[in-house]
C-alpha positions in Angstrom: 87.1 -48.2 5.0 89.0 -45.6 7.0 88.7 -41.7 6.4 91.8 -39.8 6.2 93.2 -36.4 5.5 94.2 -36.1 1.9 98.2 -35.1 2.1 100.3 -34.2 -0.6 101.1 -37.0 -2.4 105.2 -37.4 -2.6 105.1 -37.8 -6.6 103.9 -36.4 -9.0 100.7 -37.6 -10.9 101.4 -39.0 -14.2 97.3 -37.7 -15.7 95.2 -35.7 -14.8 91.3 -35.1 -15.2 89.2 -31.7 -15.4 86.7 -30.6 -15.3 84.8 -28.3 -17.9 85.3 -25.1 -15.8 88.8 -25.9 -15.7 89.2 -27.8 -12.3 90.6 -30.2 -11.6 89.3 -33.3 -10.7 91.3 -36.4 -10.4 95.2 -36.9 -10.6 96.6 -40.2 -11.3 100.0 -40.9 -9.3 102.1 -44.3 -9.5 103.2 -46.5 -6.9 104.7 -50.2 -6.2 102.3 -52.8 -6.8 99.6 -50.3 -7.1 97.9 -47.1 -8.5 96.8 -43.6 -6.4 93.6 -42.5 -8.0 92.9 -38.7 -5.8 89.7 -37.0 -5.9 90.4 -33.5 -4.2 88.4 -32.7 -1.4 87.2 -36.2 -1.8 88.4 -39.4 -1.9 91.9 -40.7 -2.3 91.3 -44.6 -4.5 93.8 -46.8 -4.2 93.6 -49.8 -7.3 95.6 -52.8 -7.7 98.0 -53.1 -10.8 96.1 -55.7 -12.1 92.9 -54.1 -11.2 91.9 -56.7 -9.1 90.8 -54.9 -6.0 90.6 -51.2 -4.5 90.4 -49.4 -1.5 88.7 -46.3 -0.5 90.4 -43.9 1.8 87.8 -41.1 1.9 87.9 -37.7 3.4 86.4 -37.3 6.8 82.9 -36.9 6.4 82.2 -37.7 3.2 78.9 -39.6 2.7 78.0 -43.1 1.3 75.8 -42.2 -1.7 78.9 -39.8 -2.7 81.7 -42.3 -2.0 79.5 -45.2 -4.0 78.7 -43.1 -6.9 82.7 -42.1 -7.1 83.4 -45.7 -7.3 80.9 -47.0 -9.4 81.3 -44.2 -12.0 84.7 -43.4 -11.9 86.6 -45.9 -10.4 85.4 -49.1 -11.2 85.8 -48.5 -14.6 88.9 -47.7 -14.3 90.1 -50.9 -12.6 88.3 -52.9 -15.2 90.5 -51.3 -17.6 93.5 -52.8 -16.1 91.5 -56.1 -16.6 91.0 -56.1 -20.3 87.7 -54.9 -20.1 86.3 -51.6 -22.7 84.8 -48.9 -20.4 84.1 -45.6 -21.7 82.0 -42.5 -20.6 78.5 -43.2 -22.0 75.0 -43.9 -21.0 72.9 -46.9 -23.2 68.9 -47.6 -23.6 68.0 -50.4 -24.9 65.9 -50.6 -28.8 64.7 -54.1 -29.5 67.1 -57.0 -28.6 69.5 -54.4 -28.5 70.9 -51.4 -26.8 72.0 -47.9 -28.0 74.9 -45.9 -26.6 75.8 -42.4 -26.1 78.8 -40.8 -26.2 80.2 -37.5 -24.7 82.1 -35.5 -22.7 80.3 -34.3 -19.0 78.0 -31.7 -19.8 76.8 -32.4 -23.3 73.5 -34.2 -22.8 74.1 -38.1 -23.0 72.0 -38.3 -19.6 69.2 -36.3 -20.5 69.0 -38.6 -23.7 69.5 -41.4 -21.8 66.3 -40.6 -19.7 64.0 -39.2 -22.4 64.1 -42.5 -24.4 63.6 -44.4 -20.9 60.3 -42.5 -20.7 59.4 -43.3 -23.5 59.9 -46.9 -22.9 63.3 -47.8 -24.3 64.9 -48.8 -20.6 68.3 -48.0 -19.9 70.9 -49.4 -18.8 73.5 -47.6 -17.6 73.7 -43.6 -16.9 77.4 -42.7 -16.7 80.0 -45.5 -17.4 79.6 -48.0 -20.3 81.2 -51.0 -20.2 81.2 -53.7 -22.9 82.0 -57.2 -22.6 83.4 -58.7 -25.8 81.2 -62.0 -27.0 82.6 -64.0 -30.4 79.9 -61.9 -32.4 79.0 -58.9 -30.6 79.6 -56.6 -27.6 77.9 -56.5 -24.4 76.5 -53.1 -23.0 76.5 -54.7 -18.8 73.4 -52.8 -16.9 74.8 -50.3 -13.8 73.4 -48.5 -10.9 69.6 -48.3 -11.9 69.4 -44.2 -11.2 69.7 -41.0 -13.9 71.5 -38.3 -13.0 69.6 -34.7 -14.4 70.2 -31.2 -14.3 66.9 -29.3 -13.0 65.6 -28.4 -16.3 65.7 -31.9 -18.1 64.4 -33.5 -14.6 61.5 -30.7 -14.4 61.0 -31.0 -18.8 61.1 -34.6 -19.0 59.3 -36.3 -15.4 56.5 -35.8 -13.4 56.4 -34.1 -10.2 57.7 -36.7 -7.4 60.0 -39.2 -8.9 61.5 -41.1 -6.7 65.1 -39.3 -6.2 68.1 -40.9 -4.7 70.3 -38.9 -2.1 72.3 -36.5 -3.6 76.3 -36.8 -4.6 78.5 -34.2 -3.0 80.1 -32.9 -5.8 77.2 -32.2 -8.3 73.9 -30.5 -8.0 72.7 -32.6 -10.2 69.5 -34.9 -9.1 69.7 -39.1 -9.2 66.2 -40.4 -10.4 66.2 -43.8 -9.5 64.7 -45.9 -12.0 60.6 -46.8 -11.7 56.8 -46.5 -13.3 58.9 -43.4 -15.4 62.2 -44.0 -15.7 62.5 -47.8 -17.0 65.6 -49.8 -16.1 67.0 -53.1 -18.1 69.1 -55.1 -15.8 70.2 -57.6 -18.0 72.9 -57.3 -20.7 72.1 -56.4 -24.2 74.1 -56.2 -27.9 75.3 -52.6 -28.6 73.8 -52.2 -32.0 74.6 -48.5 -32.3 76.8 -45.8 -31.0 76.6 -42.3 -31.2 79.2 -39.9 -30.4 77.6 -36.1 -29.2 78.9 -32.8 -30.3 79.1 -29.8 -28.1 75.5 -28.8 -29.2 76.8 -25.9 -31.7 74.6 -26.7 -34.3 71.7 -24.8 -35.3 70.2 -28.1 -36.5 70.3 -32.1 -35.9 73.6 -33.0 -37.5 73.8 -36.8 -37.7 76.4 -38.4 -39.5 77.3 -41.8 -40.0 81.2 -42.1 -39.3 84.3 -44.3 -41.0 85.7 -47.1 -39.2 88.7 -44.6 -38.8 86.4 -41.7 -37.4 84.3 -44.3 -35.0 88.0 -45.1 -33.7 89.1 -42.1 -32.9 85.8 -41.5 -31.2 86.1 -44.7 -29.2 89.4 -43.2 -28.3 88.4 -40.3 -26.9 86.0 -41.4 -24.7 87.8 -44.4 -23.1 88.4 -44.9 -19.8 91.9 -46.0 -18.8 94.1 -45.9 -15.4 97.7 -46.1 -17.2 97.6 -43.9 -20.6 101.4 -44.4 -20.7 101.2 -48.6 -20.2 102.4 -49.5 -24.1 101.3 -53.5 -23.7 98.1 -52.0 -22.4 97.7 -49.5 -24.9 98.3 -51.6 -27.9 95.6 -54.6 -26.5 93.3 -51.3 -25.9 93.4 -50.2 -29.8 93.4 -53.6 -30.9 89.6 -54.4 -29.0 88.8 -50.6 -30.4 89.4 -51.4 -34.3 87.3 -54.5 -33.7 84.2 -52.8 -32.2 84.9 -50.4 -34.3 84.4 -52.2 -37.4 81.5 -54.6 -35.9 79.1 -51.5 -34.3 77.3 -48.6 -36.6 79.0 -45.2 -35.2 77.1 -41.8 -35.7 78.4 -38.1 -34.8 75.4 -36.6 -33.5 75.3 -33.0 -32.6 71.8 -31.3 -32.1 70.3 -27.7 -30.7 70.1 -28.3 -26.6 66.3 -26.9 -27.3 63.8 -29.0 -25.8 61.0 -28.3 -27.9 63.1 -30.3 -30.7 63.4 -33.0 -28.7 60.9 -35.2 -30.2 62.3 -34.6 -33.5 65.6 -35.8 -32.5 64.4 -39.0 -30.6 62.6 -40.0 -34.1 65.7 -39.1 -36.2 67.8 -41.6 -33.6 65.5 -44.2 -34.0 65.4 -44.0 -37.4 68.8 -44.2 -37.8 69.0 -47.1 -35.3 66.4 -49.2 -37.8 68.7 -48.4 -40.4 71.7 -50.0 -38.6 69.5 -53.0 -37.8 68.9 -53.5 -41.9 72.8 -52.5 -42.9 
């Protein structure tokens, strides 16, 4: 891994990512044999056409935690995606034999439920990127990098003074609670019995809705992660793995009051509607 300069890049990027201020945050740019994932001010990723194998060309200076967390997160997912593999921007905990996902854009909570159901004993298993592996009868939510990543006020509402805290990413201010006596981590596999997909917290009360096969597609949609959104072959083999989780795993729109004295209240709700999946 060598550090570089990021240049301008002599075509244009095909996608782009931003951020919810507005930034930007990645472009997408294709070359021969290969794809040009840039993180501005970053990291420039560069991932093989079949996803088979990256390289990391970050800026100078740039520091391992962020570099691993960009790759991990971000760019790993990505490559899977060129490998027939569903990855999507979610966090999971397990219930049971099971494991429940969340859904969301950055900034809209799934983290902070992520970590109030793993102190409360459901462990997670993944914070940021959810990947699934398909099985004959169900879908596998695969455990990631045991660590949480919270904004002050859900670190300082929902642990105890002194977690253990990993070093920080460059990008966010946001703290990474490693997982431990508080924050309880599955590293093995589980069944995605549930999904729910979270609002932009609106609501004056705890919306939850169960959703169509047609709704919990679009949804699935949305929140996918994929390197090429203009590859057709891809696209079609991505919808195809969609409809069928789709129809197999209970969906739920889930949009709630970011108030944390209602926190409790919501956590039940979920779970309740979580047993009622199990019985359906």
């Amino acid at each position: 891994m060598v550090a570089r300069v990021q240049r301008s890049v002599d075509i244009p990027s095909f996608h782009e990512w931003t951020l919810p201020d507005g930034g930007l945050w990645a472009t997408f740019h294709r070359r021969v044999g290969y794809y040009l994932v840039r993180f501005p001010g970053l990291a420039d990723f560069e991932i093989a056409a079949d996803g088979g194998s990256t390289t990391c060309w970050p800026v100078p200076g740039l520091d391992a935690p962020t570099r691993e967390h960009l790759y991990l997160n971000q760019v790993l997912p990505l490559a899977l995606s060129r490998r027939g593999k569903l990855t999507f921007h979610g966090s999971a905990v397990e219930f049971g034999d099971g494991a429940a996902a969340f859904l969301a854009s950055a900034g809209r909570g799934k983290s902070t439920l992520c970590a109030a159901f793993a102190v409360r004993g459901h462990r997670f298993l993944t914070d940021d990127s959810l990947i699934l592996e398909r099985e004959p009868v169900d879908f596998l939510v695969a455990p990631s990098h045991p660590s949480i990543r919270l904004w002050h006020d859900s670190e300082q509402h929902l642990l105890a003074l002194g977690s253990e805290k990993a070093l920080p990413v460059k990008y966010s201010s946001k703290a990474r609670l490693l997982a431990g006596s508080q924050l309880r981590y599955c590293d093995e596999a589980r069944p995605l019995g549930v999904a729910y997909f979270l609002g932009d917290g609106s609501s004056a009360e705890i919306d939850l809705q169960r959703l169509t096969e047609s709704e919990a597609l679009i949804e699935w949609t949305k929140h996918s992660f994929l390197l090429d959104i203009e590859d057709e072959a891809t696209l079609a083999a991505h919808f195809d793995r969609l409809a069928i989780l789709a129809n197999r795993v209970p969906c739920y729109y889930l949009d709630y009051p970011r108030d944390f004295n209602k926190l409790p209240t919501l956590l039940r709700k979920i779970a309740a509607s979580q047993q009622r999946s199990e019985i359906k």
